[in-house]
Structures are given as C-alpha cells and as structure tokens.
C-alpha positions in Angstrom: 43.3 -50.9 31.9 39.8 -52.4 32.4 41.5 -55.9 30.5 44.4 -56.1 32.7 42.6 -55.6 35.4 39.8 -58.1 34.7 42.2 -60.9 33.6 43.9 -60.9 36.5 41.0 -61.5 38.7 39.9 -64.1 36.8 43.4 -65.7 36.9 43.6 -65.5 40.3 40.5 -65.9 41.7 38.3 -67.8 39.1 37.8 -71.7 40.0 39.2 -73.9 37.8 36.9 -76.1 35.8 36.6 -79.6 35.7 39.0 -81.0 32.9 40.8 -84.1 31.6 44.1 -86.1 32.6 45.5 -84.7 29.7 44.4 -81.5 30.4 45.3 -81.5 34.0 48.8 -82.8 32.5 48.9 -79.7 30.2 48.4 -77.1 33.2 50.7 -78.6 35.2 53.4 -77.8 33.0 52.2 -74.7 31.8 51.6 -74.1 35.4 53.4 -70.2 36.5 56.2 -70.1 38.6 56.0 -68.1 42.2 58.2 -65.6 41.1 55.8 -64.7 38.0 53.0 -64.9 40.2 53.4 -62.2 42.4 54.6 -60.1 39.6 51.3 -60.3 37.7 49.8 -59.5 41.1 51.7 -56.4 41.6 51.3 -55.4 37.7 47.1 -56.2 38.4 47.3 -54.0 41.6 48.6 -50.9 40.3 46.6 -50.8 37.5 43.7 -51.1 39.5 45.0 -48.5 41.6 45.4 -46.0 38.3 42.0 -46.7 37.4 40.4 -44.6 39.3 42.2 -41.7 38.8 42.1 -41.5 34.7 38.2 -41.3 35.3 37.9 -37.7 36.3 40.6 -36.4 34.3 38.0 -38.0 31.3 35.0 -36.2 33.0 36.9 -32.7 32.8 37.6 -33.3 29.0 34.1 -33.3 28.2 33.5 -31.3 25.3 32.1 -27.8 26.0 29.1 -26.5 24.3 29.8 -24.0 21.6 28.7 -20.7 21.5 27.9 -18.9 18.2 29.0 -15.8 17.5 27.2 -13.4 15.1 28.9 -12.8 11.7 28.9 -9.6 10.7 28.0 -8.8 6.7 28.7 -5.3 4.2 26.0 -5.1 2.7 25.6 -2.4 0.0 22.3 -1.1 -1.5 22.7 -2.9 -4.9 23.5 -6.0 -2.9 20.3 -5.7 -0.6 18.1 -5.2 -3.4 19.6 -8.0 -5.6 18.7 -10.2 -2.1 15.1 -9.1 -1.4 14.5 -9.9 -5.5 15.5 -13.5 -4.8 14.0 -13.5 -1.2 10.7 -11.4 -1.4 7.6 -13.4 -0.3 5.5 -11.1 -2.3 7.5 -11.6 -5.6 6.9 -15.0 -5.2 3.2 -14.6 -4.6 2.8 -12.2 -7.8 4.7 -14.9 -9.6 2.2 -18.0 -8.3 -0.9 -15.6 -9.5 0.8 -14.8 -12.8 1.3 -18.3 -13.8 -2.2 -19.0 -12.4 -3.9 -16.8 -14.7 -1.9 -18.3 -17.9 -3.1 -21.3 -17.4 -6.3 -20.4 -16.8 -6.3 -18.6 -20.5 -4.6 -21.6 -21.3 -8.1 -23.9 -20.6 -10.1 -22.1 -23.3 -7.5 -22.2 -25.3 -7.5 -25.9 -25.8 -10.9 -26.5 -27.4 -8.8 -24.9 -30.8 -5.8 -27.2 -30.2 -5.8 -31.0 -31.8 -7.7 -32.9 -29.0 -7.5 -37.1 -29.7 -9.5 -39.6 -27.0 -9.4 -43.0 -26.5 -11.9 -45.3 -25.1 -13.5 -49.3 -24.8 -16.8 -50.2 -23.7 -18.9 -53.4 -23.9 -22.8 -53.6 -23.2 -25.4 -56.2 -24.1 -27.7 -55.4 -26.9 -31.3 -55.8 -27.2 -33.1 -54.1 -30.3 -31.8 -51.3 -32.5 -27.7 -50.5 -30.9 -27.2 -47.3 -29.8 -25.5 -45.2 -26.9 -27.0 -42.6 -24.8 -24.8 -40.4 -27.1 -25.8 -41.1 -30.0 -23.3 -43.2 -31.0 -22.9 -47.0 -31.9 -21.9 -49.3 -29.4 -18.5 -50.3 -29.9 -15.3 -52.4 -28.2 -13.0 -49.4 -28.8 -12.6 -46.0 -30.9 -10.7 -43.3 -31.2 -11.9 -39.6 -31.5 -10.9 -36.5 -32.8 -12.0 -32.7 -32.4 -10.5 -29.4 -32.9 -12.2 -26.3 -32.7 -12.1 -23.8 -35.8 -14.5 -21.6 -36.0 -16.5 -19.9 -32.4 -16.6 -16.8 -31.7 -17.9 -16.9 -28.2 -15.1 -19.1 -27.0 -12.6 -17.3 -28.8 -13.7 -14.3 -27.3 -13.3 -15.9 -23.5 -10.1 -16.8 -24.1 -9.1 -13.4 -25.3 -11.0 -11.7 -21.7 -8.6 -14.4 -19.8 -5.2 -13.3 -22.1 -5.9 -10.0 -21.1 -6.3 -10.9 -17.6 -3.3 -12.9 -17.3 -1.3 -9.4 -18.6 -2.7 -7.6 -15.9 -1.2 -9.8 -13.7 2.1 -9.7 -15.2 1.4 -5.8 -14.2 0.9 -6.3 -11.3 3.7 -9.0 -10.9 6.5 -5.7 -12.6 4.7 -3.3 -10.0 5.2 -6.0 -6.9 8.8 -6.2 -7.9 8.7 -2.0 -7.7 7.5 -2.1 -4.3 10.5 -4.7 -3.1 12.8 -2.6 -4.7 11.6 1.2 -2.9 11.1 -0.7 0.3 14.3 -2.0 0.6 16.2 0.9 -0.7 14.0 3.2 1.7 14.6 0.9 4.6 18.5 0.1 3.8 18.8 4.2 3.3 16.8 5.3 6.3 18.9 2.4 8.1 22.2 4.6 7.2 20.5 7.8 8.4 19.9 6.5 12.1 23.4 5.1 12.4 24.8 8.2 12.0 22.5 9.9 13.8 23.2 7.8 16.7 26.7 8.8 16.0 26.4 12.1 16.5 23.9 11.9 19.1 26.5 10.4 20.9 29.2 13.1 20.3 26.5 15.3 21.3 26.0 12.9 25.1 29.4 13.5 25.5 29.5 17.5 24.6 26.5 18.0 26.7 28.1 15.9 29.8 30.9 18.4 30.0 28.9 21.3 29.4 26.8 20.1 32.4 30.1 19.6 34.2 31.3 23.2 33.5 27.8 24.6 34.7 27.8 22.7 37.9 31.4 23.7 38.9 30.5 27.2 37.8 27.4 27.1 40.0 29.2 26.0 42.5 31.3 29.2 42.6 28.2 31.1 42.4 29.0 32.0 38.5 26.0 30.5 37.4 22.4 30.3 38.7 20.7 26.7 39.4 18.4 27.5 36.4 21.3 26.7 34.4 21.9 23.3 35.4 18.6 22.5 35.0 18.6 23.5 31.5 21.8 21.9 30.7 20.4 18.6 32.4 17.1 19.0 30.5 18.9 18.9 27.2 21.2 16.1 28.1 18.5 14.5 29.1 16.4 15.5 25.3 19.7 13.9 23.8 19.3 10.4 25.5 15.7 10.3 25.1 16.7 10.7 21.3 19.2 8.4 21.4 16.9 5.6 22.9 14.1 6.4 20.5 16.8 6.1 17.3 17.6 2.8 18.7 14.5 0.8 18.8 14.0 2.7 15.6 17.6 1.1 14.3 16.6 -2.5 15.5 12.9 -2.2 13.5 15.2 -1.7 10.7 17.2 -4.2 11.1 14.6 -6.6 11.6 13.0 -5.3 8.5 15.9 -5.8 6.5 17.0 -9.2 7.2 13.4 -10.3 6.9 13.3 -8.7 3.0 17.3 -9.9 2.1 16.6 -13.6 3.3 19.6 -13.2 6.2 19.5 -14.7 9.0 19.0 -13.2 12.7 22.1 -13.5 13.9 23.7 -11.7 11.2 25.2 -8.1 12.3 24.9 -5.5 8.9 26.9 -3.0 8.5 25.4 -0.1 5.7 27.3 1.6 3.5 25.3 5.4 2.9 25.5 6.1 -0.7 24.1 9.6 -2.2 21.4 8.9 -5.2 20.8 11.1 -8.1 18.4 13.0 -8.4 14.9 13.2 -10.5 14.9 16.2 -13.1 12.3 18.6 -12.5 9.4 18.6 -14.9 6.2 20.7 -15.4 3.1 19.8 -14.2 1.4 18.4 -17.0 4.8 15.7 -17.7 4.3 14.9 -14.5 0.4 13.9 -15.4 1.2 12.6 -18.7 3.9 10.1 -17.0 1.5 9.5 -14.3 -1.2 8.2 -16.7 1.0 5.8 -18.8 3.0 4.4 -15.7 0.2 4.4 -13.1 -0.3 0.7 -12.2 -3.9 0.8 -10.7 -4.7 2.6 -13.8 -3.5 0.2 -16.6 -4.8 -2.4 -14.7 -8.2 -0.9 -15.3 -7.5 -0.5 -18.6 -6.1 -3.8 -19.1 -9.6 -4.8 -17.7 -11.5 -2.6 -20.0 -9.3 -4.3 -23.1 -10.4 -7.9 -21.4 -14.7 -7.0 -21.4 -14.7 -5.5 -24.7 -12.7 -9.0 -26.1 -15.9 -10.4 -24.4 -18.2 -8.1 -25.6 -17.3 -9.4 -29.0 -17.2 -12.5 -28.9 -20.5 -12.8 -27.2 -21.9 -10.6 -30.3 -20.3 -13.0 -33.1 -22.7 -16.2 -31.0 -25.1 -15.1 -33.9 -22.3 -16.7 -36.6 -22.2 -20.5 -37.3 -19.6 -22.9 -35.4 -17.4 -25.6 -37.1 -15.6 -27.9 -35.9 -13.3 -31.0 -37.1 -14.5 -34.3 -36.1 -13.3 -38.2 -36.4 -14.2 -40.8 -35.6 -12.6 -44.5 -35.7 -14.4 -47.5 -34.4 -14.2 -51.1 -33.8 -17.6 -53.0 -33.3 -18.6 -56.0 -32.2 -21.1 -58.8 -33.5 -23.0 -59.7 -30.8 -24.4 -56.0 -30.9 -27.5 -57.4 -33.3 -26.1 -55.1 -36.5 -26.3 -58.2 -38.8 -30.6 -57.6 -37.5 -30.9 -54.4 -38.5 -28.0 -53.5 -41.2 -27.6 -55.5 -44.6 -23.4 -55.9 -44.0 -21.6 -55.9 -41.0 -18.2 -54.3 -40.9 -16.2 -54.4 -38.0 -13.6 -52.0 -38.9 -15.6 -47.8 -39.5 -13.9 -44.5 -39.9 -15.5 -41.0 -40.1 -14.1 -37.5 -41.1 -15.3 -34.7 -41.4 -16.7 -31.0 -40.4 -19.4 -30.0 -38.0 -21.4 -26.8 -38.4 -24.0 -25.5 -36.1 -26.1 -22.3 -37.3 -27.7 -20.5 -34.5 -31.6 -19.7 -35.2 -32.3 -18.6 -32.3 -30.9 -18.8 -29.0 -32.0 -17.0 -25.6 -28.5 -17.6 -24.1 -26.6 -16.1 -26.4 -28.8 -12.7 -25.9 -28.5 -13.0 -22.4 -24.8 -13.2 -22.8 -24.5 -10.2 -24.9 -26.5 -8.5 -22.1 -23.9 -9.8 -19.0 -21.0 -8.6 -21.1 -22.3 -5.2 -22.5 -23.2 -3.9 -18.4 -19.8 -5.4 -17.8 -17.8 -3.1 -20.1 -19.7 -0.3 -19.1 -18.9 -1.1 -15.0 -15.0 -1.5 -16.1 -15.2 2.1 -18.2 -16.7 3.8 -15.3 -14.0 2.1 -12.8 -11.3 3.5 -15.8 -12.8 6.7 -15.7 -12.8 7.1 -11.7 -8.8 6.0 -11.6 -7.9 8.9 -14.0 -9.6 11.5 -12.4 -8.1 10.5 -9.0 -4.4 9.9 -10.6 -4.6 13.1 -12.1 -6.1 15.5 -8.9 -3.3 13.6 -7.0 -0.7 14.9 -9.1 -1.8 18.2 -9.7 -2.0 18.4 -5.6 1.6 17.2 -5.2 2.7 19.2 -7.3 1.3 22.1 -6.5 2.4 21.8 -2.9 6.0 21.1 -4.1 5.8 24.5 -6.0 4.3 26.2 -2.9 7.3 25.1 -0.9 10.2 25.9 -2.8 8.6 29.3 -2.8 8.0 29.4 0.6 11.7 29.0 0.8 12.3 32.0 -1.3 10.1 34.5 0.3 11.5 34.1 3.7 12.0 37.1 5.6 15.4 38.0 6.6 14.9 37.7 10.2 14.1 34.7 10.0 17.0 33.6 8.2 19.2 35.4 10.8 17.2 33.9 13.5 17.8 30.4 11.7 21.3 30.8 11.4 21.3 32.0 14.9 20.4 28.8 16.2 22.9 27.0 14.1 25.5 28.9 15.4 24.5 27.7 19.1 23.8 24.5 18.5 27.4 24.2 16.8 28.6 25.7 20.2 26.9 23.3 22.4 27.4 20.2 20.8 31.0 20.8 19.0 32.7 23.7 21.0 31.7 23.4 24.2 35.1 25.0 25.8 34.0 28.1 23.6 31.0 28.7 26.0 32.9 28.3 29.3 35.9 30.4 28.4 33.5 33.1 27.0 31.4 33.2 30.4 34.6 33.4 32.2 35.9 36.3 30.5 32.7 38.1 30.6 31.5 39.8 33.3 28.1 38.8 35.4 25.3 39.3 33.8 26.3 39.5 30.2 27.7 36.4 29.4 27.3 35.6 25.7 27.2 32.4 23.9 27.9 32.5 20.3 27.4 36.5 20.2 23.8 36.0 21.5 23.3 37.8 24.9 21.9 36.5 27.7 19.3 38.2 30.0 21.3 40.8 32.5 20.9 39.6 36.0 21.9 42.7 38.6 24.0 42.2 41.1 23.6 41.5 44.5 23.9 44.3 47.1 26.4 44.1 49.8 25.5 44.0 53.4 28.0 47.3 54.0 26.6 48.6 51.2 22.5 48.1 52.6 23.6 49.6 56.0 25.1 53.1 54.7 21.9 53.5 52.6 19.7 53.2 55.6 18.1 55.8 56.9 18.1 56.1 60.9 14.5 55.9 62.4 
C-alpha cells in the first residue's frame, strides 16, 4: 500500500530532472496516454484512502500478554523424598564438608607418595659455591623424596582419616534428616487436607443446625441460649478451618522448597498408611540407641582420631627415613675447577636419609597436647552415653506409662468418651436426627443422641395466675 501510494506521488507530482535530447526523445514516447493517467490516479487514491483504515485493525491484533496458569503435580511420598535427595541444600553442604575433610587427610598423605621437583637457577660465584641450602649451585636439577618411615606424620594423617569418616557420618545422618522432614511434612500435609475436608462438611452441618435452631426459636421451641451456642460452634469450626489453612500453605511452602518445585506448582498428596515399628524392651531400645546414635559415634569417631595421634606423637622417639635424589647439572663459571680436582658437569645422588632423635623438646610437648586431648574427647564420649541412654530410658518409660494409662481407665470415663462421640457424630453428620428428635419430644426434655437436656418448666398461663390468686 505504502509503495503504491508513494510512487504515484512521485509520478505525479515530482519535477522532472534535467536530461538529454535523447533522453527527452525517450520520454516522449514512453510518455502515458490520458486515459492511463487518470486511471493510475484513481488506483493511487483509493489506496490512499484504504490506508488508513488497515491501521487500527493492526493495533487491535496486538498480541495479548499471556497469563500462566499453575500446573498442578501428584506427588507421592516416594516421589517427594527421591526430590528433596536431589534438591536438599543441606545434602549438598554435608557433601562439600565431606570432600573437604578427604582432601585435607589427603595433604599429609602426600609426604609418603613419590614426590619429583624441577628447578634452574643461575648466580655468580665468589669463593667456595654453595646455596643457602646446602646445596651446590647448579643451572638445573631434578629432585626426589618419598617419605617411609615417620611416625608423627603418619599418625596425623590417621587423626584427619578418622575425621574425614565422621563427616561421612554426619553426611548419612544429614541425608536421615531430609528424608523424616519430608515424609513428616508430605504426611502432615495429607492430614490437614482432609481435615479441611471435613471441617467443611462440618461448616455446612453446623449452618443447618443453626438454621433449624433459629426457626425453632422463632416458634418459641427453643431458647436464645441455643442459638448462641450453635453460633459459637459454627463459629469454633471456621476459626479451625482458617488456622488449618495457613497451617496447609506453611506446608506447601515447605515442601516445594525441599522437592526443588517451583511456586507456581499446585500438589496434590496422596495419604499413604506406614508400617509400623515392632515393639521392643527397654534395653534393645538402648542397645540400638548406642550403636545408631549419630552424636555419639561421632564422638567416638573422634576418640578413634586422638588416640591415632596419641601414637604417633609417642613413636617421634623412633628414627625417620626418607628416599632422596638428586640429579644436577652445573656450570663452570661457578669456580669448582678452584676448589675441586675434576669438574663434572653431569652429578647424580641416591640414596636414604635417616634422622635419630636425641633429644627433642617438641616432640615432648607434643605427646603432652595429644595425651590432654584424648582425655577431653573420652570425657565428651562418656557425657554423650549417659545422656543417650537417660533419654531412652525416659521415653520409654513414658511410652509404658501411657499405654497403661489407657488400660486403667475407669468405665465412666469410657462411657462419657463414647458419649461425646455419639454427639459429635450427631452434630456434624446427622443433623436432621436432632431436629426431628426435639420435635417429637416434649418441652423440656428434648434429647440429643439419648443424652438429656436440662428440664426447663413451663410457663404459667395468665388464666391460670388469676384463678390461683387470692382476693385481698
């Protein structure tokens, strides 16, 4: 449109240029009859006219924005706990400070490994040469050392092993804790759902009861105490309902953060029934306590790590050997022809080093750090099993006193207990049941589930309060 329109302006109204007698020749000829001309002119016009009008229809085409709409996911509780596994910030943590401690027990590990260097120097020599190691001056060597015999080393590395276990430990037992907090928080998650949907089945029982009540107060069958009450509990019941529903969105908030979902993603919980745990006697439970108690082989595990220590620092009092070699290439201008009666340029050394301890302060001092040490981490070791084991035998014993608390129960209380079932069943499920049975009853002994209600007397008549007057 914009083309057509364009080129017929410029056909129409554009000046001509300045051109040739051949060219003015050419135009001539080529020169458009009337007739054509006002035919272009009336094709140029309506387009220009239609212009216009295909603009707006353009501008109410625009694309609209798009609105996302939350997915919805079944999730089961296998499924949730497979996700929180691969999602869990604190498996990943446990997992950083796991590898962190092997590679710590790694670094004094090394000194035992091969270890080859490299290295090139050049210095001006003036006297004997020498290097403030002890070594000849040379353009380039190569060395080799490897670690074979030392104890106090040895027994470092050992204290760091150990360590580096007790964080795998604690890496199994942060796994544990993913795995009960999502199954509590998917299970729980089931157990508010349906309590909000009987709650609700309840909202609507205890609207119609309230309905009921007012029309039966209304034809003075019922006092205003009654719809009171009835309001009071229907009022209990969406208090409840309010309360399980910030309760239900926690969860959900919960959840998605330990599965890796996203916000907008709607789940839907299966409730699934888990088995069981057989009942055992007190001391299994103690005895399973001590060996699966994480705090408490994490102390041991430390215990195990200062005594490695312990020993090694004692064994600082044995010699030390080591592997050495050495390869060098030396130079000339070094003054060696001076002081040595041949000059080779080429040297190699192998061999063994071994250092005897006479008598060293350090290594006393470090038998010292590492004996107080052990006995800090036996005492902590000692602490942990006492507190395991009173915290069993208290659980436990409460557990007992409860289940016989349930078997001693008078039988009133019982009857009282199943009393109360009885009317709440009648309230919430069968609330037709409670009208129809104060309707057939007369005032002041309506029943509800075959409890009575208090007697109110009945009114007297104004006939009635006349005739027993006396006359004055």
């Amino acid at each position: 449109m914009w083309s057509a329109a364009v080129w017929c302006t410029l056909s129409f109204e554009g000046r001509p240029l300045l051109r040739s007698k051949p060219q003015k020749e050419a135009c001539m000829k080529n020169k458009p009859s009337p007739g054509a001309k006002s035919i272009l002119l009336c094709f140029g016009l309506h387009f220009a006219l239609l212009l216009p009008l295909t603009i707006p229809v353009q501008a109410q085409q625009a694309p609209q924005p798009q609105t996302t709409t939350p997915t919805a996911i079944s999730l089961t509780l296998k499924r949730a706990i497979e996700l929180a596994l691969q999602n869990s910030t604190d498996i990943q943590v446990a997992k950083l400070q796991a590898s962190l401690a092997n590679r710590s027990a790694m670094i004094t590990k090394a000194p035992f490994l091969p270890n080859l260097y490299a290295g090139s120097g050049a210095g001006y020599t003036f006297g004997i040469p020498e290097t403030p190691g002890g070594r000849a001056p040379a353009l380039f060597n190569v060395v080799y050392t490897e670690e074979v015999l030392n104890e106090p080393l040895r027994g470092q590395g050992k204290e760091l092993q150990e360590q580096a276990k007790s964080q795998k430990i604690l890496l199994e037992d942060a796994r544990n804790n993913v795995i009960v907090r999502t199954a509590s928080t998917y299970l729980e998650l089931a157990m508010v759902r349906h309590s909000l949907e009987l709650l609700r089945k309840e909202q609507d029982s205890a609207e119609r009861i309230l309905a009921v009540t007012q029309q039966r107060e209304k034809e003075n069958f019922e006092l205003p105490v009654a719809v009171t009450k009835d309001q009071l509990t229907k009022a209990r019941v969406v208090q409840r309902i309010l309360q399980l529903e910030g309760r239900q969105d926690e969860l959900e908030v919960v959840l998605r953060g330990q599965t890796g979902l996203p916000e907008s993603t709607v789940i839907e919980v299966t409730p699934e029934d888990l088995p069981g745990i057989a009942e055992q006697e007190g001391a299994n439970l103690v005895a399973l306590a001590m060996q699966g108690n994480v705090a408490l082989r994490v102390a041991q595990s430390d215990v195990r790590a200062k005594e490695f220590r312990l020993i090694g620092e004692k064994h600082g009092y044995y010699p030390t050997l080591q592997l050495v070699s050495v390869y060098s290439l030396l130079g000339k201008f070094n003054n060696y022809d001076q002081f040595f009666k041949t000059f080779e340029r080429n040297n190699f050394n192998a061999g063994i080093q071994v250092q005897v301890p006479i008598f060293s302060a350090q290594t006393k001092a470090n038998i010292a750090l590492a004996q107080v040490n052990l006995d800090v981490a036996k005492a902590a070791l000692a602490n942990k099993k006492t507190e395991v084991s009173s915290a069993v035998r208290v659980k436990t014993r409460r557990l007992r006193e409860r289940d016989a608390a349930k078997e001693v129960a008078p039988p009133g209380v019982a009857a009282r207990s199943a009393g109360f079932e009885r009317v709440s069943i009648a309230i919430c499920g069968r609330p037709h049941q409670r009208a129809r049975s104060r309707e057939g009853s007369p005032r002041g002994e309506q029943s509800v589930a075959g409890i009575p209600r208090r007697k109110f007397p009945a009114p007297a008549s104004p006939t009635r309060f006349a005739a027993n007057r006396r006359p004055a």
